[in-house]
C-alpha positions as CSV (number, residue, x, y, z in Angstrom):
1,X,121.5,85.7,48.6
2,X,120.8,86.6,45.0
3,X,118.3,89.5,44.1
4,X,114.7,88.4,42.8
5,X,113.3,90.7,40.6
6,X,109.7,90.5,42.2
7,X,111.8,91.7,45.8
8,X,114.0,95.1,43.9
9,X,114.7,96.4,46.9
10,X,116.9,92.9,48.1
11,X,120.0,94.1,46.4
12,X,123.5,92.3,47.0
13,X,127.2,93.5,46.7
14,X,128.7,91.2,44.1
15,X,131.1,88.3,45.3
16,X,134.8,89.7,44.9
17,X,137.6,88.2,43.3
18,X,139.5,84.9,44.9
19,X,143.3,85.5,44.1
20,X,144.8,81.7,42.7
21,X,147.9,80.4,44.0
22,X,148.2,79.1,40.8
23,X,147.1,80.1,37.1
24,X,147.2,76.1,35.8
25,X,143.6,76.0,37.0
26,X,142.1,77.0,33.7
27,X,142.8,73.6,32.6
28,X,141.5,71.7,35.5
29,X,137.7,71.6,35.6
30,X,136.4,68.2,34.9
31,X,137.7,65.8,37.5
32,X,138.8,63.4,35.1
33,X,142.4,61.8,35.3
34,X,145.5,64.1,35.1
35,X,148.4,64.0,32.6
36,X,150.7,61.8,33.1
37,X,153.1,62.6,36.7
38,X,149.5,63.9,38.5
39,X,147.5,61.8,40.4
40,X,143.2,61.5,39.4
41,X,140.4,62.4,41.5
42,X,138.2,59.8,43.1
43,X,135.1,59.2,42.4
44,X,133.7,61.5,45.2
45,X,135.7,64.4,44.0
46,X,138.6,63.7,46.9
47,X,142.1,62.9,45.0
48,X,143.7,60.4,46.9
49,X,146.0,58.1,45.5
50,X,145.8,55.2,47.3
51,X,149.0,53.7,47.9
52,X,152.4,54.8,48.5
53,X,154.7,55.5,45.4
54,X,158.0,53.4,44.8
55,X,159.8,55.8,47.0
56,X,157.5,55.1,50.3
57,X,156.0,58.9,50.6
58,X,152.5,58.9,51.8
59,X,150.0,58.7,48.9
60,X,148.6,62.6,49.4
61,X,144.7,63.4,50.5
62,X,142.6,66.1,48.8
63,X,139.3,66.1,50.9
64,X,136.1,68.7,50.0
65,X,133.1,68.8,52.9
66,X,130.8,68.2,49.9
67,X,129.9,65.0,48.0
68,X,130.8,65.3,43.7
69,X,127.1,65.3,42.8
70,X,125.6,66.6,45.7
71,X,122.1,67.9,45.3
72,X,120.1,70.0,47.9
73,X,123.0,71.0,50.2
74,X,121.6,73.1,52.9
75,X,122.9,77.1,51.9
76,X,124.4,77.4,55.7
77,X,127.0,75.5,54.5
78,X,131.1,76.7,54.9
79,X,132.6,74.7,52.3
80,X,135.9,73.7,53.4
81,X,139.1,71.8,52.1
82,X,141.3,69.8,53.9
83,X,144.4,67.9,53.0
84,X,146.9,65.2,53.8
85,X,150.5,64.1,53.1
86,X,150.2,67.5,50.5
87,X,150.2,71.1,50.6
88,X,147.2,73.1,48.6
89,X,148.7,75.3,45.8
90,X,145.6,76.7,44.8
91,X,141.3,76.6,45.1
92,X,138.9,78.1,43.4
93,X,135.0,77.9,43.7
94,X,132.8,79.6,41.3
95,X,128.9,79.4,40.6
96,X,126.9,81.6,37.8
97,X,126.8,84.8,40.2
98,X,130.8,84.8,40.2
99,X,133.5,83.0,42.6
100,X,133.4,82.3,46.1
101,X,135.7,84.4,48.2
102,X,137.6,82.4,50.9
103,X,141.1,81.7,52.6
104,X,143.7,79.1,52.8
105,X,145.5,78.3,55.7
106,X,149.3,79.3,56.4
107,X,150.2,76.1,56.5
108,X,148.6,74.9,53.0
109,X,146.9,72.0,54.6
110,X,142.9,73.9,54.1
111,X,141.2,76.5,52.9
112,X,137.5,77.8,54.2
113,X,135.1,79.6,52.4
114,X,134.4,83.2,53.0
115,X,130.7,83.0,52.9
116,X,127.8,80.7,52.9
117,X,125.9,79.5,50.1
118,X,123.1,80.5,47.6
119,X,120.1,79.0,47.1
120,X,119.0,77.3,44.0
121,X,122.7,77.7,42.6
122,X,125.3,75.1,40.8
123,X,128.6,75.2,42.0
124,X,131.8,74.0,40.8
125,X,134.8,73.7,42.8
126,X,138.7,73.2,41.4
127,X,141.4,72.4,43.9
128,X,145.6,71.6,42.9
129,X,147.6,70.2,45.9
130,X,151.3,69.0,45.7
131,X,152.3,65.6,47.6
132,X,155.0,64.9,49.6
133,X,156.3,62.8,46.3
134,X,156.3,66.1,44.5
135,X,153.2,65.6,42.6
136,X,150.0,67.5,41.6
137,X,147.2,66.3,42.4
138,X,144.3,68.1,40.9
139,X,140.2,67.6,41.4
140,X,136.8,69.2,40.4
141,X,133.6,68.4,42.1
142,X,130.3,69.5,41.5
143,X,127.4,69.9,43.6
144,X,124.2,71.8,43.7
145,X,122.2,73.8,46.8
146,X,119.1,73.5,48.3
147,X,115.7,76.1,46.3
148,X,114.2,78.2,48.5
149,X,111.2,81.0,47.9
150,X,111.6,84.4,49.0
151,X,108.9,83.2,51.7
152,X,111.7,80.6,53.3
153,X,114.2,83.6,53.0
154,X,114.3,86.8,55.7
155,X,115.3,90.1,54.9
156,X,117.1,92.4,57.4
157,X,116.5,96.1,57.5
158,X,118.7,98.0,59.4
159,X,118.0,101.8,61.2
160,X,120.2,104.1,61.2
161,X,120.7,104.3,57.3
162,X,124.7,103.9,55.9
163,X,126.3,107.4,56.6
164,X,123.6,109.0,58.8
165,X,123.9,111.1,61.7
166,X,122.1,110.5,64.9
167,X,121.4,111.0,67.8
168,X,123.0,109.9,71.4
169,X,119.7,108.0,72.2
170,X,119.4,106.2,69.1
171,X,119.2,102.3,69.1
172,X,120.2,100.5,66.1
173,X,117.0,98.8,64.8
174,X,117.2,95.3,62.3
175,X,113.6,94.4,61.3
176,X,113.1,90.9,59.5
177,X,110.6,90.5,56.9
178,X,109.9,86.9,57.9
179,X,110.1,85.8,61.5
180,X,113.1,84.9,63.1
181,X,112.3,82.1,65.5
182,X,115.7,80.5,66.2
183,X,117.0,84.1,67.4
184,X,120.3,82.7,68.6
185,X,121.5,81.5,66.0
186,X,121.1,84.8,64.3
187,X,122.2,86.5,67.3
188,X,125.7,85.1,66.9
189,X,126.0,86.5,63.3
190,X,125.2,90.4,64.3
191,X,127.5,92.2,66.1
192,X,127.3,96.2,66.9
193,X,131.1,97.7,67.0
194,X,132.0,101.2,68.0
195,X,134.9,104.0,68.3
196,X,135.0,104.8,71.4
197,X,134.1,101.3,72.6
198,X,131.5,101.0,74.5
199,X,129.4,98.5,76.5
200,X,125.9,97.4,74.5
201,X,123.4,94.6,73.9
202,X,120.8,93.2,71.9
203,X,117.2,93.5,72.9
204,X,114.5,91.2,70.9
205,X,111.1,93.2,70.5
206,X,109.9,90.4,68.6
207,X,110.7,87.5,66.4
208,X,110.5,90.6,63.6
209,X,112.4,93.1,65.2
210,X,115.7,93.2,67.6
211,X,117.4,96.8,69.3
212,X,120.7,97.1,70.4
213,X,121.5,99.9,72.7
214,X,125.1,101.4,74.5
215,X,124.6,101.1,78.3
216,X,124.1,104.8,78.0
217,X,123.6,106.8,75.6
218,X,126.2,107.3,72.9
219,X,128.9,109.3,73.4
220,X,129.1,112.4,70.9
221,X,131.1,111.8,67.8
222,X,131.4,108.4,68.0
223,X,131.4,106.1,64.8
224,X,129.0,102.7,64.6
225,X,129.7,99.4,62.3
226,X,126.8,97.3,62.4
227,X,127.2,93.7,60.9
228,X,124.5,91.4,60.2
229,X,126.1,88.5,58.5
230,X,122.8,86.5,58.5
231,X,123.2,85.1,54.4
232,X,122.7,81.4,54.7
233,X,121.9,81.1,58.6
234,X,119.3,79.4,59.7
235,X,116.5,81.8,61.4
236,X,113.8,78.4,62.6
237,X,111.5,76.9,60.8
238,X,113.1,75.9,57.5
239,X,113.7,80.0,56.9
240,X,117.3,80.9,56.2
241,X,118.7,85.0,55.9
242,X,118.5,86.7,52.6
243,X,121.2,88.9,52.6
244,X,124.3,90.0,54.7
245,X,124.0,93.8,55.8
246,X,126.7,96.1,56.8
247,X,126.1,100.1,58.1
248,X,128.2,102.4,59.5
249,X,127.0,105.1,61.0
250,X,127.7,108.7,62.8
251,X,126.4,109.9,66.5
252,X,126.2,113.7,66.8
253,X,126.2,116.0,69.5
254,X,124.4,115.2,72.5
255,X,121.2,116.8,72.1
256,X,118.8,116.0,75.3
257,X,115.5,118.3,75.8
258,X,113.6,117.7,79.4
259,X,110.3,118.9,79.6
260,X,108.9,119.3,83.2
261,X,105.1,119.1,82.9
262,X,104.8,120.8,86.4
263,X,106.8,124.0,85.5
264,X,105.9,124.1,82.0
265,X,108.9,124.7,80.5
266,X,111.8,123.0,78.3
267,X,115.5,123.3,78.8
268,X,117.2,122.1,75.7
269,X,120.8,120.4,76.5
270,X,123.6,120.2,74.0
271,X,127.0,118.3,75.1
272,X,125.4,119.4,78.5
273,X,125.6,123.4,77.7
274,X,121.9,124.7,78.4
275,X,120.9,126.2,75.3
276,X,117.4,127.7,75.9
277,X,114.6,127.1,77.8
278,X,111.1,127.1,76.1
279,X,107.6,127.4,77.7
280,X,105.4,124.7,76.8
281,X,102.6,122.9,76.9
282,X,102.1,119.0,77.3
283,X,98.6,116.8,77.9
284,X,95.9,118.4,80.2
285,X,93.7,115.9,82.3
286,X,92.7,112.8,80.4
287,X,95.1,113.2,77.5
288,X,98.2,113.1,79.6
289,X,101.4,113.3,78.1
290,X,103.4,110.0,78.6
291,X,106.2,110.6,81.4
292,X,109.8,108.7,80.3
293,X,112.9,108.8,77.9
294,X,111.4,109.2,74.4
295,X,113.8,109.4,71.1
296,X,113.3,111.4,68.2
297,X,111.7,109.2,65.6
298,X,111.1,111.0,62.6
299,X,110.6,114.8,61.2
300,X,108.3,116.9,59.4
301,X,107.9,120.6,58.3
302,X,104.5,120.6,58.2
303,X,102.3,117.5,59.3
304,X,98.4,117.5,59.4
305,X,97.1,115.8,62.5
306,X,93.9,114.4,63.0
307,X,92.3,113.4,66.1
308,X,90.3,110.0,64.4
309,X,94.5,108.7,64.1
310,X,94.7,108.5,68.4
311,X,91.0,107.4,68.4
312,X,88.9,110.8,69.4
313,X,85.9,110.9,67.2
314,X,85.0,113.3,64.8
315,X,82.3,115.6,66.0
316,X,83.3,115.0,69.8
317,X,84.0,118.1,71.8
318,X,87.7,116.9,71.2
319,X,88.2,116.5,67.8
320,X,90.5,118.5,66.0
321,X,91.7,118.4,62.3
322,X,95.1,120.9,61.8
323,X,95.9,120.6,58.1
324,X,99.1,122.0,58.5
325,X,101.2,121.8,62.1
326,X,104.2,123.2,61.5
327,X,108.0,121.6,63.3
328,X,106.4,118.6,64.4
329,X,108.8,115.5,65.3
330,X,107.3,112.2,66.4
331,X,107.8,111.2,70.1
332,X,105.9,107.7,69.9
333,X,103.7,105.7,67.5
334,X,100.9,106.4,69.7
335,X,101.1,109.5,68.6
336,X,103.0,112.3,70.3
337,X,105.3,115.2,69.0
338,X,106.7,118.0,69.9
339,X,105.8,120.8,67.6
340,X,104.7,124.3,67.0
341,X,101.4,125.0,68.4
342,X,100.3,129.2,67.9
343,X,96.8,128.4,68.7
344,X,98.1,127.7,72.6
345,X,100.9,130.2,73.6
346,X,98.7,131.9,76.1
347,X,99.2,128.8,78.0
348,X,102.8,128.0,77.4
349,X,104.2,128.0,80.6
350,X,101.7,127.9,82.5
351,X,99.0,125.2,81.9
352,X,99.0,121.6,80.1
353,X,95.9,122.4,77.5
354,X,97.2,119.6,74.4
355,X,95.8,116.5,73.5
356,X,99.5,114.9,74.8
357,X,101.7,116.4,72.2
358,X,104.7,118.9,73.7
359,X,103.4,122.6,72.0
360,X,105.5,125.8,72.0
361,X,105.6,128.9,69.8
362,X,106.3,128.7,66.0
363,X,109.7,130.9,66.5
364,X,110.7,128.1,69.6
365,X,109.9,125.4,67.8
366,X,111.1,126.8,64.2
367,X,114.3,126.8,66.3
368,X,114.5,123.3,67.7
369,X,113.3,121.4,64.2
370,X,116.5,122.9,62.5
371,X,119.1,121.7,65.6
372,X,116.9,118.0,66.2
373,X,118.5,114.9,64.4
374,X,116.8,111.5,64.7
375,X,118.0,110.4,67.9
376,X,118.2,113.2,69.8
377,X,116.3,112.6,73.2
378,X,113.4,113.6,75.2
379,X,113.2,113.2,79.1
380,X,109.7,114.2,79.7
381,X,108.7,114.3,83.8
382,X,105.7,115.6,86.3
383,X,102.9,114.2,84.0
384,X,100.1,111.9,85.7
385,X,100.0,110.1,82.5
386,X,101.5,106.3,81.8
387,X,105.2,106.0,81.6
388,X,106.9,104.9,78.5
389,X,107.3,101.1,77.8
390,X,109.7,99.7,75.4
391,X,107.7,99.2,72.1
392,X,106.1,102.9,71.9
393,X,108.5,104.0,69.6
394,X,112.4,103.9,70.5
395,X,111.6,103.3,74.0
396,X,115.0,101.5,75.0
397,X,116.0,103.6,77.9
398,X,112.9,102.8,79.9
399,X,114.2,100.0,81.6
400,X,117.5,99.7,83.4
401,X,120.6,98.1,81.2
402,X,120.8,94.8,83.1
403,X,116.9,94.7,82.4
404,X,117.2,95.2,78.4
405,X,120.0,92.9,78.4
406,X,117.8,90.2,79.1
407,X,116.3,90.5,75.9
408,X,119.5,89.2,74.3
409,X,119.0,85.7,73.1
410,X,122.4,84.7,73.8
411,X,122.0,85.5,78.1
């Protein structure tokens, strides 16, 4: 739907160009009678002769799927033209923001609109169709679509970001700034395509928020399209999507760390080859690190971390306050990360001393940062703390597939 200038970051591509079958269109724009030989429009914008002509060919049928006039047409709408006893040479719908894309049959008998509708928006569509008789019949109609505020409108952000590399673990995330209630029906419109194919479904996390995940994890190198052609279609509750989205995206190579909380140690995977493995040090006794699959969320270089953020008081024997932890990449939005931890090598590899966080040595971890990608993935065991769950950051692969699948509002 259009951009509002109080929402900049709801941009649009512009509407591209609808080739004519015709260039005699110019001239036909009111819906008045044609010149002598054509036959006139009706009065709700459908041509239709009426009668047969001296000859006995079947008076030809021009028929639009909105009234001339219309006001308040719902914005999901698919205009469409249909015709009888004629064969359409030519339509073309335009509003102020440009003209409607769409696609006429191979017979000539319809044509469909490429998109649905925008809000608030005048429209104005031209149609020429030749009868059986040999004549052109020409109409215009005009309608106008329903208004609707940015708070009956929801906007889809979508994770990955266009052209980014990820991760084999990486779900692709769509987040709606207004609920989506009738999930289905925006369900339908998003679809997750990849080379290699492979198997994958959509998980709601909320009426905000919906995953989709492979049944395993990605396979290295292989390129995403995510569609979510949600413009005009009805999300529940008299709220309708803002914007179609489109992102492609890149999956790396398969980049899989396991930390074992028993042994102490890390063995960093990549396309299966063992790279290195690191001593380390996860959660000691009441600050357990969580056991599970755990994706990499997000990166920083330097990071301070304070214990009042993962609710340890200040002034308790446990507080801490690190201005500057160096290699730290988020595990969860509880609030674990792996990341360099000097003041605790003498432990590393043999005792869990941390507050939950995965520590290792500057050099390990220095190491690590500049290979990680979003994505990459975590398989943390041995811990006697809780296991993942779904919602603590990109926690899909902590229930089986035919589990997540149930998620899907379409079954």
């Amino acid at each position: 739907m259009r951009v509002r200038t109080d929402r900049a970051r709801r941009q649009i591509a512009a509407l591209g160009l609808l080739a004519l079958a015709s260039t005699t269109l110019s001239a036909c724009d009111t819906g008045a009678a044609s010149p002598v030989g054509e036959r006139p429009a009706d009065d709700t914008g459908n041509a239709d002769a009426g009668d047969e002509d001296d000859g006995g060919a079947p008076a030809p049928e021009v028929d639009l799927n909105v009234a001339r006039g219309a006001e308040d047409v719902p914005v999901d709408t698919v205009l469409a033209v249909t015709v009888r006893n004629a064969t359409l040479q030519a339509v073309r719908a335009t509003s102020e923001d440009g003209p409607l894309p769409g696609r006429k049959a191979d017979n000539g008998h319809s044509w469909k609109a490429g998109d649905r509708l925008e809000p608030g928006t005048a429209y104005k569509v031209v149609t020429v169709a030749q009868g059986e008789d040999g004549r052109t019949v020409r109409s215009a109609t005009r309608f106008r679509t329903q208004d609707l505020t940015l708070d009956q409108q929801t906007y889809a952000s979508i994770a990955p970001l266009a052209g980014e590399t990820v991760g084999v673990g990486m779900p692709v995330i769509v987040s709606f700034d207004v609920p989506v209630t009738d999930r289905a029906s925006f369900e339908k419109h998003m679809s997750v395509s990849s080379t290699p194919r492979q198997p994958g479904t959509w998980h709601w996390i909320s009426d905000n928020e919906a995953h989709y995940r492979p049944k395993r994890y990605w396979k290295p190198g292989t390129e995403v399209s995510v569609d979510v052609d949600v413009n005009g279609v009805p999300a529940g509750d008299g709220i309708y999507g803002q914007h179609s989205r489109t992102v492609d995206f890149t999956v790396g190579d398969a980049h899989v760390y396991r930390v074992d909380a028993r042994t102490h140690q890390m063995k960093v995977f990549s396309n299966g080859d063992l790279l290195r493995t690191i001593p380390i040090t996860t959660g000691k006794a009441g600050f357990d690190t969580r056991n599970g699959t755990k994706v990499i969320i997000e990166k920083f270089d330097s990071k301070r971390m304070n214990s009042e953020t993962v609710g340890i008081p200040a002034g308790s024997s446990e507080a801490y306050d690190i201005d500057n932890v160096q290699w730290a990449m988020r595990l969860t939005y509880s609030g674990e990360f792996i990341h360099a931890a000097p003041w605790s090598v003498g432990s590393q590899g043999n005792a869990n001393v941390s507050h939950g966080c995965t520590g290792m040595s500057t050099a390990d971890a220095d190491w690590l940062y500049r290979m990680t990608r979003r994505g990459d993935v975590v398989e943390t065991v041995g811990t006697n703390g809780d296991d993942m769950t779904l919602t603590n950051g990109y926690g899909d692969w902590n229930v089986s597939y035919a589990e997540y699948a149930k998620g899907s509002a379409l079954g």
